[in-house]
N, C-alpha and C positions, 0 to 999 in steps of 0.2 A: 478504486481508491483515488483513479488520479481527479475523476471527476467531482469528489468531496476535497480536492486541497485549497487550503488559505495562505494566502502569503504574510507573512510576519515579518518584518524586518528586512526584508529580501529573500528569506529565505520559506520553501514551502512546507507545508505540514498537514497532513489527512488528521482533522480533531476528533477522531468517533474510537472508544475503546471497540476492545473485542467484542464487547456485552453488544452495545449499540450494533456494531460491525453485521452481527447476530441479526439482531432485531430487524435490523432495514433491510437485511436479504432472504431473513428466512429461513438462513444455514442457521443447524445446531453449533452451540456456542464452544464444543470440544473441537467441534470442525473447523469452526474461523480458529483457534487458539491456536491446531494443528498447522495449520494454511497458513498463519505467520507467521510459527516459527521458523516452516521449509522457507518461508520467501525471506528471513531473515538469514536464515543459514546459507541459504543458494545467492547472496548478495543483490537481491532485489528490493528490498528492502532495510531502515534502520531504523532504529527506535529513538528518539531524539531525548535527551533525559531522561529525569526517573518519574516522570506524570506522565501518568495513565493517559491516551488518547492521541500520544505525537509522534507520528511516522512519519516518512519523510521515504519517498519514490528515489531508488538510486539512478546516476548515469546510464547503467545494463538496462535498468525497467523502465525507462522513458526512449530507449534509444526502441526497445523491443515493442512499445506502445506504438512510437511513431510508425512504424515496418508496418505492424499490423495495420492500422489508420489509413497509409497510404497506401493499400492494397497487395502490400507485398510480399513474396515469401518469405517464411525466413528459412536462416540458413543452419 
């Protein structure tokens, strides 16, 4: 996701619904649906409005991108 985000206004946003989310990876579309919710529920994620397609990478899930990225454990 972080590598599909667009900046809008300053602020970032992943524009692909779940359907799409599907489509480009491959995953069954009950799996991405599942896969959002836990990352929404585990605060990795938010849903930015009520249109379909706008997520938005929290603080925890860029901080955990980053670790990963630069080769590092986590903790």
């Amino acid at each position: 996701m972080q590598k599909r985000q667009i900046e809008v206004l300053g602020n970032q946003y992943v524009p692909l619904s779940q359907r799409q989310i599907a489509d480009i990876t491959g995953i069954a579309y009950g799996t991405v649906n599942n896969t959002v919710r836990s990352l929404q529920e585990n605060g990795y994620i938010v849903r930015e409005g009520s249109t379909r397609g706008q997520y938005s990478l929290t603080d925890k899930a860029t901080e955990i991108l980053s670790t990963l990225q630069n080769g590092e454990a986590l903790k």
